[in-house]
C-alpha positions, 0 to 999 in steps of 0.5 A, spaced: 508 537 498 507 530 499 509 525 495 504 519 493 507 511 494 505 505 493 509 500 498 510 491 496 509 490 504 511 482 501 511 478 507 510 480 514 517 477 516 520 482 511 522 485 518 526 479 519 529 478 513 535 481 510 532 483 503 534 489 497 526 490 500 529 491 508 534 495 506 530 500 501 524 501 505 529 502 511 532 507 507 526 510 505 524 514 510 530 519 510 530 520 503 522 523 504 520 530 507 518 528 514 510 528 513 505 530 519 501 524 517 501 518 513 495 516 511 495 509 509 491 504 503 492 497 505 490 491 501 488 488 507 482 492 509 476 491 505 469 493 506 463 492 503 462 496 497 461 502 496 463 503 504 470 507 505 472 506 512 476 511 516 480 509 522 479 514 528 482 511 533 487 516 537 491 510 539 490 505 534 492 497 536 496 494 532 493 488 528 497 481 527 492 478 521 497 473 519 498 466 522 504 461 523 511 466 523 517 468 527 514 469 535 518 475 534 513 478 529 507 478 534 511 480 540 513 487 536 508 493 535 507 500 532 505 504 537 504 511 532 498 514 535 492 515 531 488 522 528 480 522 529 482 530 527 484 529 520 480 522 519 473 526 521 477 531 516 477 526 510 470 523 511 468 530 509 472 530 504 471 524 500 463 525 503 463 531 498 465 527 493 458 523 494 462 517 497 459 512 502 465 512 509 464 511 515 469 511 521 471 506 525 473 508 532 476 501 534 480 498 528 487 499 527 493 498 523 494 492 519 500 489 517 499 492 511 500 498 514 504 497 520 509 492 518 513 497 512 512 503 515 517 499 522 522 501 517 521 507 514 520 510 521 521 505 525 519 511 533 513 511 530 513 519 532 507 520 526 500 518 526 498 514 521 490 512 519 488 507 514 482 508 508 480 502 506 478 499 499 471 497 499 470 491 494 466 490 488 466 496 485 468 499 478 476 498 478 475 506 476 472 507 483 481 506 487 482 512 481 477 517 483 478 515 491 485 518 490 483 523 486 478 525 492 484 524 498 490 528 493 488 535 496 492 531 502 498 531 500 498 539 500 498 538 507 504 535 508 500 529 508 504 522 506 498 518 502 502 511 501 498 505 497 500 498 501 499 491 496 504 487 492 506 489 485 504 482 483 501 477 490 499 469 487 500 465 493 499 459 490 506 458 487 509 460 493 511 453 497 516 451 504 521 448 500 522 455 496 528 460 497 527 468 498 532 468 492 529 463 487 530 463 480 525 469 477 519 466 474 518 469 467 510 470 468 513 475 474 517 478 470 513 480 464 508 483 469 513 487 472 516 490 466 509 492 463 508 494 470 513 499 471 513 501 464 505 504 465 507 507 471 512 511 468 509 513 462 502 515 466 497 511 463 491 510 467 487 506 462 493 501 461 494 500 470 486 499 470 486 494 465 492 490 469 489 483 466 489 484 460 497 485 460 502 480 460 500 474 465 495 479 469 490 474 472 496 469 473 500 475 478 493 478 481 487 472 481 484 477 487 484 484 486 486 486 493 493 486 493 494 491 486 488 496 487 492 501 493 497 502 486 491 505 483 488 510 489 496 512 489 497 514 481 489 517 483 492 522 488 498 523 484 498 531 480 503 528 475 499 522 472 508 519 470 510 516 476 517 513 477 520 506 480 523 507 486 524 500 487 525 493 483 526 487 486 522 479 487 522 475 492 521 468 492 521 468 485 514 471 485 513 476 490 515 483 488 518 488 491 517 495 487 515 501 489 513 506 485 512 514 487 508 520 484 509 528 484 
């Protein structure tokens, strides 16, 4: 049985970086069972509500949606392949749900996606889709879509949620240090965070914005809502922290796992 994870994908020179994050996620992949197959929830691909895409490509480009970093970022790919098999699997699935979801035979793997599993298994040897997360829709929606990609994990099939436990961009500026003092409002929200997430309190992760500094950390959902299809897959609501860490005094690094 696979785990679920949510992953902080950080910044696409996380790859770049020599970070406590670099390090764990680098780490990451010998602690777990190997998977068949990943599938992946990116923050960065958002469809039209209530439209759940599924990649089906056999050999899925690698995305550079990002602008203004190291050359060397744009001169790496993630060759994994693809699996149409399994995404045609999965939109059976999820149709049985009374989801909406088409395929997507020519999109690829974002850096959401691509740029954390680099690390975690860097031969890119396991094929890897993506699910996207459909805008505008009831925050309940990211929970019931775990729920319906849960029997998966059964499957030897790692289900991975890739966001940012806290993304404001706005307090980010050039002059800043990756290891700049820890804003309080970061902070606050962290230990609420991972406190919800161990103690399996669905309605309190799907009320993130009534907690401590929620709409200061999340002004835009996108970044926050894979942890949601995570603990929506998970058979044990209780997750545990696999990893705390913030950059640039703002930007965390956790990741969390489920059984």
């Amino acid at each position: 049985m696979q785990p679920s994870l949510f992953i902080s994908h950080g910044s696409p020179a996380l790859i770049l970086q020599d970070t406590p994050a670099k390090t764990f996620l680098s780490e990451l992949g010998q602690q777990l069972t190997r998977p068949d197959a990943i599938v992946v929830v990116s923050a960065h691909w958002e469809t039209p509500a209530p439209i759940v895409g599924i990649t089906h490509s056999a050999q899925p480009e690698t995305i550079y949606d990002f602008y203004g970093f190291p050359q060397a970022l744009y001169d790496m790919d993630y060759p994994a392949s693809g699996a149409p098999a399994l995404a045609e699997q999965i939109q059976s699935l999820l149709s049985g749900k009374s989801f909406d979801v088409r395929l997507h035979p020519s999109r690829g793997l974002d850096h959401g996606a691509w740029s954390p599993l680099k690390l975690i298994y860097p031969e890119a040897d396991i094929p890897v889709l993506q699910v996207s997360i459909p805008r505008n829709v009831p925050i309940s929606f990211y929970w019931q879509l775990g729920q319906a990609l849960r029997p998966l994990r059964a499957q030897n099939i790692l289900i991975m949620g890739s966001g940012a436990a806290t993304h404001n961009l706005s307090y980010f500026n050039p002059r800043m240090g990756i290891d700049q003092p820890i804003m309080p409002m970061a902070e606050q929200f962290i230990r609420w965070l991972n406190q919800t997430v161990t103690e399996g309190n669905r309605e309190g992760l799907e009320q993130y914005l009534q907690a401590p500094f929620g709409r200061e950390n999340h002004p835009s959902p996108e970044h926050y809502v894979p942890l949601l299809v995570s603990a929506g897959a998970a058979h044990d609501p209780k997750g545990y922290v696999l990893h705390d860490s913030i950059e640039y005094g703002f930007l965390s690094m956790a990741a969390y796992q489920w059984q």
